[in-house]
C-alpha positions in Angstrom: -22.6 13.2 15.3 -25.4 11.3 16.8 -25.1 10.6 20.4 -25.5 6.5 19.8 -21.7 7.1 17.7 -20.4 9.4 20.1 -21.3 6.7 22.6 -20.4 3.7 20.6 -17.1 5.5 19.4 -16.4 6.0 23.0 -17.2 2.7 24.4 -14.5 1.4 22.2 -11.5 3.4 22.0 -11.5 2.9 26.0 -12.5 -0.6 25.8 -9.6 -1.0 22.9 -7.5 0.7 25.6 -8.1 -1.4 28.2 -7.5 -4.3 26.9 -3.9 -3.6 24.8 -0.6 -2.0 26.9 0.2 1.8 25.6 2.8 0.4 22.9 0.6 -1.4 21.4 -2.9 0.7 21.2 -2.6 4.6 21.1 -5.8 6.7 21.5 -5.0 10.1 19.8 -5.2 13.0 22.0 -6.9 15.7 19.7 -8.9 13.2 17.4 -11.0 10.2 17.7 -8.5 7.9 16.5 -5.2 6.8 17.2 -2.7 3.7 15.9 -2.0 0.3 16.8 1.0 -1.6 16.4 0.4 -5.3 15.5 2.5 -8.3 16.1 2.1 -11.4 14.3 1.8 -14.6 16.1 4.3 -16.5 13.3 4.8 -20.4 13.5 7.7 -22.0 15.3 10.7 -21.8 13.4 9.7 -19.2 10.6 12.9 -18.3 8.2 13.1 -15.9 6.4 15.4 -15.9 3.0 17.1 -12.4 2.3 17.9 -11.9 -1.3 19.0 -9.0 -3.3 20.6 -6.7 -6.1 22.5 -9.6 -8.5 25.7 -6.5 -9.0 26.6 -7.0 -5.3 27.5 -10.7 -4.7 26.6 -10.5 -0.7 23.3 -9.8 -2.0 23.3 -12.2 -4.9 24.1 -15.5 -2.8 21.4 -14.6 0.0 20.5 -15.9 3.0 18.3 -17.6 5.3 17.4 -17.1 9.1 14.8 -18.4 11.6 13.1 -14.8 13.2 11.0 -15.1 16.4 8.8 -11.8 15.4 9.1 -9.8 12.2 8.3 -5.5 12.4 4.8 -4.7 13.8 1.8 -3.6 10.9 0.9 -0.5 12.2 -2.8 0.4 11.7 -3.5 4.2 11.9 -7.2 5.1 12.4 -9.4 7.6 12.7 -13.3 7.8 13.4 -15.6 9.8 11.1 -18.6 11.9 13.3 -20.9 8.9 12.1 -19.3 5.7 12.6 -20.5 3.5 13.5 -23.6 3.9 12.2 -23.2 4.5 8.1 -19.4 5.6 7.6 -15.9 3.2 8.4 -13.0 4.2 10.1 -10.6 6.0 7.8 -6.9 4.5 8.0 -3.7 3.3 6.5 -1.6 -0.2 6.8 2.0 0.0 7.1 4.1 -3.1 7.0 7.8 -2.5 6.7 8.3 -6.1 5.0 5.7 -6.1 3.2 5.0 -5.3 -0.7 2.5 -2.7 -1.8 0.1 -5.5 -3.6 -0.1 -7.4 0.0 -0.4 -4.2 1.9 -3.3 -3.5 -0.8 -5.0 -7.2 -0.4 -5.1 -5.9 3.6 -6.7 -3.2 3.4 -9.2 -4.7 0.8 -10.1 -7.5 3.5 -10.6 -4.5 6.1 -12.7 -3.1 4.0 -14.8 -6.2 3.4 -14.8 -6.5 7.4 -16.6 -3.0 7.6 -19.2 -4.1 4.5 -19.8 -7.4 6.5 -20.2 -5.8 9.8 -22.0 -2.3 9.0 -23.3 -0.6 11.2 -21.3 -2.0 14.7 -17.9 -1.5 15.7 -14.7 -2.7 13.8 -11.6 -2.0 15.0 -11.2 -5.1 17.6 -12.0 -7.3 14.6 -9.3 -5.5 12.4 -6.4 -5.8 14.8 -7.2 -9.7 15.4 -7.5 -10.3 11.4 -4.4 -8.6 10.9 -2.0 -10.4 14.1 -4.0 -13.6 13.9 -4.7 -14.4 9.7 -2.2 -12.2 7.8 -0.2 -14.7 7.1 -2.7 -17.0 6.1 -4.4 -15.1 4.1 -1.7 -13.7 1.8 -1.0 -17.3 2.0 3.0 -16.9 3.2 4.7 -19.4 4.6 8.4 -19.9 5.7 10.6 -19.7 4.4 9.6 -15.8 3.0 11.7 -14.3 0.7 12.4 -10.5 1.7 14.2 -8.9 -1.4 16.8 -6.2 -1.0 17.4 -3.4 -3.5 20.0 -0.5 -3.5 18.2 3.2 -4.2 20.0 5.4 -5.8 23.6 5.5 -6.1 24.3 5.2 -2.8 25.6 2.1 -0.9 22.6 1.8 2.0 20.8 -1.4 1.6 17.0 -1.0 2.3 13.7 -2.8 2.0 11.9 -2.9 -1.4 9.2 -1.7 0.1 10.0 2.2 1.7 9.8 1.7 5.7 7.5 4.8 5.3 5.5 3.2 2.3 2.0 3.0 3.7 -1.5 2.0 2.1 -4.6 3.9 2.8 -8.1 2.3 2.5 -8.6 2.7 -1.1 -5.2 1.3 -1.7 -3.3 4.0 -3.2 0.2 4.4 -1.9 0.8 7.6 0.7 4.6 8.4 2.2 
C-alpha cells in the first residue's frame, strides 16, 4: 500500500465519520471498510401499493399506504491496499424492497462512479447517489408496487426479494 492511499484511505473513512452519526456510517474495526445505512429522501406523500400471492384473497385485493421512509440501502465496503489510486472499493447493495435487477442497475451506476472518478475517493459520492437519485434513476415513483409472495409451505408472508438478498459489485446475488 502506497503511503498516498494509506493517506487518502485515511482522510476519508474519518472524514466519512465525521460527518454521518454512528447509525448511519460504521468504520470497521479490523478492516478498512465498514457499512453505511442509507435513507432515501422520498417525496411528500409517497404510497406504496402492497400486492401479493392471488391463492390468499388478503393478498389478492392489495393495498395502498402513504410511508414517510421506506428500509435503509445498506452499502457494505471495504478498501483494497491501493485504492484510491488504480483499484475501487469492493462492496455489496442490500435493499430490503428492492428486486435483484434494481439492486443490479445500482451497483452498475457505482461502478460507473468509480470509472468516472478513477483515481480519487468515492464513497461520499456513492452514499449521496444512492439517498439523493435512487429513485430517480430506477425511475420509481409513487405509488410503488411492493409484491408479496409466500415461500414454502408455510404461512409467513415475506418480501420477494430475501431481506438478506444482497448484490455485490459485479451483480451476482450473495445471501
Amino acid at each position: 500500500m502506497s503511503a498516498e492511499d494509506r493517506e487518502a484511505q485515511e482522510d476519508e473513512l474519518l472524514a466519512l465519520a465525521s460527518i454521518y452519526d454512528e447509525d448511519v456510517f460504521k468504520r470497521a474495526e479490523s478492516a478498512q471498510g465498514g457499512e453505511t445505512r442509507i435513507c432515501l429522501e422520498l417525496p411528500q406523500n409517497f404510497k406504496v401499493f402492497v400486492s401479493g400471492d392471488s391463492t390468499e384473497s388478503l393478498q389478492r385485493a392489495g393495498f395502498e399506504c402513504t410511508v414517510c421512509f421506506l428500509p435503509p440501502l445498506v452499502l457494505n465496503f471495504e478498501l483494497p491496499p491501493d485504492y484510491p489510486s488504480t483499484s475501487p472499493p469492493a462492496f455489496t447493495l442490500s435493499g430490503k424492497w428492492l428486486s435483484p435487477p434494481q439492486l443490479s442497475a445500482l451497483c452498475k451506476h457505482l461502478d460507473n462512479v468509480w470509472e468516472e472518478n478513477r483515481g480519487c475517493v468515492v464513497l461520499f459520492a456513492w452514499m449521496q447517489f444512492l439517498k439523493e437519485e435512487t429513485l430517480s434513476y430506477l425511475n420509481i415513483s409513487s405509488p410503488y408496487e411492493l409484491k408479496i409472495c409466500r415461500q414454502g409451505s408455510g404461512q409467513s408472508r415475506t418480501p420477494l426479494v430475501s431481506p438478506s438478498a444482497e448484490k455485490d459489485c459485479d451483480g451476482a446475488a450473495s445471501s
